[in-house]
N, C-alpha and C positions, 0 to 999 in steps of 0.2 A: 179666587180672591186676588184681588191685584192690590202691591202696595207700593205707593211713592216712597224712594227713596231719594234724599236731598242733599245726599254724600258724593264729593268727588275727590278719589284718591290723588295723590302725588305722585307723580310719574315715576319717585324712586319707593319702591317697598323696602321697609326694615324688617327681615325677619328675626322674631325671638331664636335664640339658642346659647344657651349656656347651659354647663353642670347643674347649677341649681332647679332648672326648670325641666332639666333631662327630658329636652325633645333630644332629635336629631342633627346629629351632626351635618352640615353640607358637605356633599361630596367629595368637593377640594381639600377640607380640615381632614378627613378621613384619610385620603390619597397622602395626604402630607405625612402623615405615620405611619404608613407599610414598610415592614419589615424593620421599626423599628422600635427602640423601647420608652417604658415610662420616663417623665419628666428631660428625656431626650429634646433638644434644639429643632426645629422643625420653620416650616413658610408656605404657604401656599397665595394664590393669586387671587383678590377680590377684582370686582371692577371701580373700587376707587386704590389697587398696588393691592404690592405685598406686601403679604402681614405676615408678622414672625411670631414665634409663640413656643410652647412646650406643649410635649404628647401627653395628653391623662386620656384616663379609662373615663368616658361617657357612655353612659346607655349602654357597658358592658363591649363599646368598642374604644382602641388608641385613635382619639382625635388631638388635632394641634388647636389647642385651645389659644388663642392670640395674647399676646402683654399686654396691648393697648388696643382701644375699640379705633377702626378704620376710620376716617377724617371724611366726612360728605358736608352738604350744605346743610343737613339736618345735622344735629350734632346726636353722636352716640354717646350713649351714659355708658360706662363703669362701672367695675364693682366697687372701686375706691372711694364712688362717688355716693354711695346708696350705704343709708343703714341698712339695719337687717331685716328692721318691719317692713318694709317700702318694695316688698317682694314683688311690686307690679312692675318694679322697674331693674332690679338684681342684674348683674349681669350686665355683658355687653352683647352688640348685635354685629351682626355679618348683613352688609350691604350687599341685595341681588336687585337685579330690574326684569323681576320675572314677569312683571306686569304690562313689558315694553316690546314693542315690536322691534328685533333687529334691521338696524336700514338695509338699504342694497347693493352697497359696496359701492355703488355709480359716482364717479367723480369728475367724468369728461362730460359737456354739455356739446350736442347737434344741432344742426339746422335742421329745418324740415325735410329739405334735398337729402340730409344724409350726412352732411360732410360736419368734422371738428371745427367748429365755434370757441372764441372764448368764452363763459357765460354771460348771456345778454342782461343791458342794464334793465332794471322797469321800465316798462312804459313799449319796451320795445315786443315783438310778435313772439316770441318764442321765452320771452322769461317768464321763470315758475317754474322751468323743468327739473328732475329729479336732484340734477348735483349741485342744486342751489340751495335744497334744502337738506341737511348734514343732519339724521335723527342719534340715534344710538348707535353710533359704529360695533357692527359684530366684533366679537371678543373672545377666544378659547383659549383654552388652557388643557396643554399634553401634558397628559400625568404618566408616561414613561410607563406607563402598564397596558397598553393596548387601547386603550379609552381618550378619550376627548371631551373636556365639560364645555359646554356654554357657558361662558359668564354672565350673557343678560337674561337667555330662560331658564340657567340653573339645569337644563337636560346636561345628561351625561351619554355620551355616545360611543360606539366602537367602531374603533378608528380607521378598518380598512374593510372595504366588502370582499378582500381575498379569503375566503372563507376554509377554501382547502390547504393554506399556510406552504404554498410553492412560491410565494414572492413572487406571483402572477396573477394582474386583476384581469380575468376574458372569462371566456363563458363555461369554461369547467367551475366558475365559484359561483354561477346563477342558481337560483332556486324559482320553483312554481310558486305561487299565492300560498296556497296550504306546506308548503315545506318550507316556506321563510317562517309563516305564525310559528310553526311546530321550533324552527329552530332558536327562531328568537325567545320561547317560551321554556326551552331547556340548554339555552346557553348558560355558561358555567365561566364568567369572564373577571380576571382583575379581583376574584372574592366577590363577587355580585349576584344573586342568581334572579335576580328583579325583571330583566330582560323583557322586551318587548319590541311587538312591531310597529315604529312610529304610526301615528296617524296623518295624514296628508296636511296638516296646519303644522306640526310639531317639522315634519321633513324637510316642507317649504321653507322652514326657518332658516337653513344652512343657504339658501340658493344665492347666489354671490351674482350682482348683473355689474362685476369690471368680466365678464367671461365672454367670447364671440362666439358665434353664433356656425357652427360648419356647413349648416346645412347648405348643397348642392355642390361641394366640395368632394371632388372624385379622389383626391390623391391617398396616399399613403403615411405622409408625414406631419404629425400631428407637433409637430417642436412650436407652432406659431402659433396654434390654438391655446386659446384659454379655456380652460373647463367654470360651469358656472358654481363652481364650489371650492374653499380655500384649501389649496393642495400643498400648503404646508404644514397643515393639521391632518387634512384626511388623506387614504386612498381613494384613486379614482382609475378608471380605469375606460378607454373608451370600445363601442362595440367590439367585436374579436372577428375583424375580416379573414382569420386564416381559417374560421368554424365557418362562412358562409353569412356572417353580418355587417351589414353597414357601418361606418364609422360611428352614426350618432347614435345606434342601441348601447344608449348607457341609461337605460330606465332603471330607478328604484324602488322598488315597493313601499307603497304604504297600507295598512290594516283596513283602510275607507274603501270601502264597496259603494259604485256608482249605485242611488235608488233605483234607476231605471235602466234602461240595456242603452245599446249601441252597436252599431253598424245594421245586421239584422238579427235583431234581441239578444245579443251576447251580452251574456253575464260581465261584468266590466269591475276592475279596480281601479282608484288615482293613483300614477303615481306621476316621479320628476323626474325628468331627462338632467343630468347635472353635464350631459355633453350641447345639449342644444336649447338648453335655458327654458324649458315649456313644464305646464301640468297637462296631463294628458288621462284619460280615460283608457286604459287596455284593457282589452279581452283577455280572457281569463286564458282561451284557447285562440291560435292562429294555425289554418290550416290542420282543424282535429288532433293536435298535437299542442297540449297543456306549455303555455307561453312562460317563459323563464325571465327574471329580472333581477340585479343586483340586488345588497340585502345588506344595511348596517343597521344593528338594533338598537335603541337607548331605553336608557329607562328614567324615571323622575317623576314628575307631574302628568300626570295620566289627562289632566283638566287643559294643560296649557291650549292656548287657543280659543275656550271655549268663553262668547262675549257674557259678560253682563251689562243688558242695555236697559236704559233710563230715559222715556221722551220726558222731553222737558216743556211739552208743550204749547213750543213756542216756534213750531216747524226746525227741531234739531233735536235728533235722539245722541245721545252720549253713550258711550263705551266705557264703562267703569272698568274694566277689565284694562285695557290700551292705554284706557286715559284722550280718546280723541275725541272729537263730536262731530257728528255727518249732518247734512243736508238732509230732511225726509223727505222731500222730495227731487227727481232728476232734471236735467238739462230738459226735458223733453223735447227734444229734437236732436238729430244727427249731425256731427261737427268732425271736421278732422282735426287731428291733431296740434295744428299751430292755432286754427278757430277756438279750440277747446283752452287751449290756454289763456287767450285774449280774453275767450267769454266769463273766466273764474276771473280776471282782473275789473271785468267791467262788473262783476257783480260786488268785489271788493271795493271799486268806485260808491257802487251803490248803498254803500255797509247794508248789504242784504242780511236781515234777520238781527238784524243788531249788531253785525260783525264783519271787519273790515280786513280779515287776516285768512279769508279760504283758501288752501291753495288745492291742487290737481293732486289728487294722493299716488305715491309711489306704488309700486305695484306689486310688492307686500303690505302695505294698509291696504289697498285695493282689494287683495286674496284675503284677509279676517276678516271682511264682510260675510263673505259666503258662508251660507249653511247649507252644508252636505247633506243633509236631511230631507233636501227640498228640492223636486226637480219639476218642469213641465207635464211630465206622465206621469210622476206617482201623487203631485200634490197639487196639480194643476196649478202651479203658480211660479216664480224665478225662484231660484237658489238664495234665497235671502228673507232675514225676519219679517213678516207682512208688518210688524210698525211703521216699514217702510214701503213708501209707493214709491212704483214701479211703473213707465211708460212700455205698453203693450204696442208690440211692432208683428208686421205679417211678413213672416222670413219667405227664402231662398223655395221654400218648397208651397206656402201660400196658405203658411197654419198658425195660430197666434203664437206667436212668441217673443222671447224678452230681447234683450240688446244687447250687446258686446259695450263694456266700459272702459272706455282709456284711463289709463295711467300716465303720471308724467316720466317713468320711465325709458329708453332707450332700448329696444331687444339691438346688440350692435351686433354685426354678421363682420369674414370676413374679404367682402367687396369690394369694390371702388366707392360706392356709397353707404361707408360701415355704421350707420347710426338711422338709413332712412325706413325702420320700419319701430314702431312701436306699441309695446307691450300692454295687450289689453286681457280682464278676464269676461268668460261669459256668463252670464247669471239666469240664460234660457240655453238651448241648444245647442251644441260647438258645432255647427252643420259642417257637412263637405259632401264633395261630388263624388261617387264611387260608381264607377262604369253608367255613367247618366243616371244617378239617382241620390237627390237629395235623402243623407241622413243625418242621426246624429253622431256624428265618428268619435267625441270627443267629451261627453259628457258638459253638464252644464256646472259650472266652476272649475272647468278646464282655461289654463293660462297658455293664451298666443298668444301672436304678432301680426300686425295690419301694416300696410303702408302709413306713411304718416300721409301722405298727398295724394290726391292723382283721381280717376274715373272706373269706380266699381262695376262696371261698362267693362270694362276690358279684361275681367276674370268670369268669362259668364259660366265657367264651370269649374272655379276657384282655383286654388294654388297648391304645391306639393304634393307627398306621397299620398294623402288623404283627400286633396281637391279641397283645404280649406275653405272657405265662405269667405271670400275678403268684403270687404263693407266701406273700411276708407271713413265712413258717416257713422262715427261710436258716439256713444251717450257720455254724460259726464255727472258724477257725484263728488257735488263738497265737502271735503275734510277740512278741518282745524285742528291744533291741541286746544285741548277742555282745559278750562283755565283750572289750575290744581288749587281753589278756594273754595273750603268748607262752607256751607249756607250754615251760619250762626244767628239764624232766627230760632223759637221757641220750641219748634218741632224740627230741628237737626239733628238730632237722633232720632235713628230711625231702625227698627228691626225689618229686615228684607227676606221674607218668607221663599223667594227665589230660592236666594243660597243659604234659606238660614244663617245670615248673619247680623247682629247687633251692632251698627256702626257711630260713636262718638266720637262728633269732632272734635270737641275740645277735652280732654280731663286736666283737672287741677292736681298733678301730684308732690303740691308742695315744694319745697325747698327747689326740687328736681325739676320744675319749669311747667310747661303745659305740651300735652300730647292729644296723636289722634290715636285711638284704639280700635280694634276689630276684632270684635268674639265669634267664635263661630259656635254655633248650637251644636253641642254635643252629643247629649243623651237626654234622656228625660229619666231621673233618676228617682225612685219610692223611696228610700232611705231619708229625703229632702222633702220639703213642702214649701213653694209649689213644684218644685223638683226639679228644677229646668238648669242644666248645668253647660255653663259656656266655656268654651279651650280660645285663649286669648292668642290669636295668631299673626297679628301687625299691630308695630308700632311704631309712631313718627313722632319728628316733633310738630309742633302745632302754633298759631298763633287765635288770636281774639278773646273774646269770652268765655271761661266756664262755663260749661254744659252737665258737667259729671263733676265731683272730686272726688278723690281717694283717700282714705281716713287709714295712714300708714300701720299708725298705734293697735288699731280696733282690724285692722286687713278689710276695710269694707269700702264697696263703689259704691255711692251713694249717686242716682241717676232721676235729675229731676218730671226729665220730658222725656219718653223715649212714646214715638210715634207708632202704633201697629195698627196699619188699616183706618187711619185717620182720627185712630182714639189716641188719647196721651194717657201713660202710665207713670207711676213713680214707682223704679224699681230701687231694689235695695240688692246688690250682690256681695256675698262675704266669700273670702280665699277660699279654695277647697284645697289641700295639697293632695295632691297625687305621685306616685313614680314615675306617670310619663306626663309628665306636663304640667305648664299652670293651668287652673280650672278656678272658675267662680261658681259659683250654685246660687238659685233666686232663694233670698230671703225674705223679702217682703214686694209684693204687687200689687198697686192700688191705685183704680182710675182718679184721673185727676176732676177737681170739680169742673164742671162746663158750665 
């Protein structure tokens, strides 16, 4: 059953939490009172500052509960601010942007050649690249216990992959595939024991591209290197040339098993090199001998990364999840890199699709495209949702497959020409040459580097330790930001059997303003008729028309239109109190007349 949904979140989520609603504390509130006691002085770090506050027992843990709700463009309610009926809104909220893609740390803009540019104006061959557009600057917070939070995915991470605790990151602190799961699954870190091993979208999240690039660099001294991940939050550590490795083996594991194999049929994981800026596909095993890889585990949202997409249409599927909206269809043709740029501005000239603001997406928007799920041999189709079409190319070896997408990113190496190759992912085959034979070395939503310029003529048996596939002539996919406005037509509410979720744009909670709400379908409870009970999980402020109100007195959501499957209902939801959470339960459900 497919169901339109005609919700577009706000780039900032509000998540619920307070004593009254006894969810969960965020990680940071938590850290903020270790080792310390009740009603004790306490602060920890949101991404709009810090907030100060006192330690109380929630949920049976010391969290620092704030004095005042954090300051954003949405305004946060108070408890000061709410009677006591108005329990939809009790409380105040902790500002995350869990639903944001961190940028890429890139801030110096290149020419094609290579070389440091100031950033070009419009109009000119090379604007539009990465460090012209400024998304959500990465943001952590060291909580002095070993761990590291995200402040835009809310992941909390461990902070160094020195695993055997000698104040030495090299290759006595690797682990295999199966002995990273196992120990990320009984680490025992900070009071946590939630531990896990990132997924390849969750790990990407840290990759930092101000880092260069070492590859073909023989020496020994790494003081000039920058690593692609911020080293004054984490450990890093680069390969251990004194065990017999190369400087750039600083791969880290991620839990994501390639669908299909590589090289010839080897079992394969993703993971990120944070020494040489790539995703790459490794073997499980390198020379009959189980392959070993750095190892930081977090834990949090098990989901982050994972899209919910909306065609709209109208040739553009939306990312409710991101908050962006792609092109559904590609460039279909081969561009290099400064072409690619030009040709997003002439299509911008054109307000193609109705919109005059595409730009070249960076090359983490570029990487949450991919679904790992999906490869040329197991699904016979690209690494990506089929709502989107995809131009079918006949690669390096003369078999259908998909294209390599530029990014406006920079991979910067460091050369004479430190900016002239850029960062693209593959969404079919990462081909390369290995002793004269096209494979696929690198799985398909593996993250390289192309030249930006030049004649794919003169790699006829690719590049690097792998024989890369250089191409030079990459595809290109339009992004935007999805404009963050509620559709306040009569079926704006919409229930989305996807993620089970209930989404109203507008509610009227009286005195308290108007809000956007998000329930997520719970349980389906017999005690209840028709028993359908919702945990309310986002809330924003809102602008337009009532679509819901809230009857504080009575605790009831009173929900004129809610759309499921292109029926309209009139639901009725009354409070349900629980110990862990707010809940609503259906009261009344009743088609509307047509």
């Amino acid at each position: 059953m497919t169901v339109q949904t005609h919700i577009l979140f706000s780039c900032t989520l509000w998540h619920l939490w307070n004593p009254a609603f006894a969810a969960s504390p965020p990680p940071p509130a938590l850290d903020a009172c270790l080792n310390s006691t009740e009603s004790s002085s306490c602060e920890f770090n949101t991404p709009n500052g810090m907030q100060t506050g006192r330690c109380q027992t929630v949920s049976a843990e010391l969290a620092c509960v704030p004095n005042t709700a954090p300051t954003n463009d949405n305004t946060a309610i108070t408890s000061t601010e709410t009677s006591e009926a108005d329990n939809i809104s009790t409380g105040f909220m902790i500002a995350t942007n869990a639903n944001l893609i961190p940028d890429t740390g890139q801030s110096r803009c290149y020419s094609a050649a290579g070389k440091h540019i100031s950033c070009p104006a419009a109009g000119t061959s090379t604007y539009g690249q990465d460090a012209q557009y400024q998304g959500q600057a990465m943001s952590y917070q060291a909580n002095s216990n070993g761990t590291v939070t995200d402040t835009i995915t809310g992941l909390m991470w461990q902070q160094s992959p020195d695993l055997n605790g000698d104040g030495q990151i090299n290759a006595g602190d690797k682990l295999t595939y199966t002995g990273a799961l196992d120990y990320c699954q009984q680490l025992d870190l900070a009071s946590y024991e939630d531990w896990q091993l990132p997924n390849i979208k969750q790990l990407y999240s840290l990759i930092d591209f101000s880092g260069t690039d070492p590859s073909g660099y023989n020496g020994t001294d790494t003081s000039q290197i920058i690593p692609f991940i911020n080293t004054d939050y984490f450990g890093f550590g680069f390969g251990d040339t004194s065990a017999g490795e190369r400087l750039i083996d600083a791969q880290y594991a991620s839990s994501s098993r390639y669908v299909s194999t590589t090289m010839l049929d080897d079992e394969t994981l993703f993971g990120v090199n944070f020494a040489d800026g790539r995703i790459k596909g490794y073997g499980l095993e390198v020379a009959r001998q189980d392959k070993t890889f750095y190892v930081i585990c977090n834990r949090g949202d098990s989901n982050y990364g994972n899209n919910q997409w909306f065609d709209n249409n109208d040739g553009t599927i939306t990312d409710n999840t991101h908050g962006l909206m792609w092109a559904q269809a590609d460039s279909a043709t081969g561009l290099d890199w400064e072409q690619a740029l030009v040709w997003v501005e002439g299509q911008n000239a054109s307000n193609y699709l109705g919109y005059n603001n595409w730009r070249l997406p960076n090359i983490k928007e570029l990487q949450s495209l991919i679904d790992y799920s999906r490869s040329p041999e197991s699904s016979g189709s690209a690494a990506i949702d089929p709502l989107f079409s995809i131009s079918a190319i006949s690669n390096e070896k003369g078999e259908t497959d998909y294209p390599y997408f530029w990014s406006s990113t920079t991979h910067a190496n460091l050369g004479q020409a430190p900016g002239a190759n850029g960062a693209y992912v593959s969404f079919g085959r990462a081909l390369g040459n290995m002793n004269g034979q096209w494979l696929d070395v690198h799985g398909a939503g593996a993250q390289r580097s192309d030249p930006k310029t030049g004649d794919p003529s003169t790699y006829p048996t690719g590049h690097g330790p792998q024989g890369d596939a250089i191409r030079i002539f990459n595809y290109v996919r339009l992004v935007r930001d999805a404009d963050p406005v509620a559709d306040t037509g009569a079926d704006a509410v919409t229930f989305n059997s996807d993620n089970q979720r209930l989404n109203i744009a507008v509610v009227d909670a009286g005195s308290l303003g108007l809000y956007q709400l998000s329930l997520q379908l719970d349980s389906i409870d017999s005690d209840y008729s028709p028993g359908f009970v919702f945990k309310a999980i986002s809330l924003s402020a809102s602008s337009g028309e009532p679509m819901a109100s809230y009857d504080g007195a009575q605790q009831i959501l009173n929900i004129p239109n809610v759309v499921v499957d292109k029926i309209s209902y009139q639901i009725e939801l009354s409070l349900l109190n629980r110990d862990t959470g707010l809940y609503f339960v259906v009261t009344r459900l009743t088609p509307n007349a047509i």
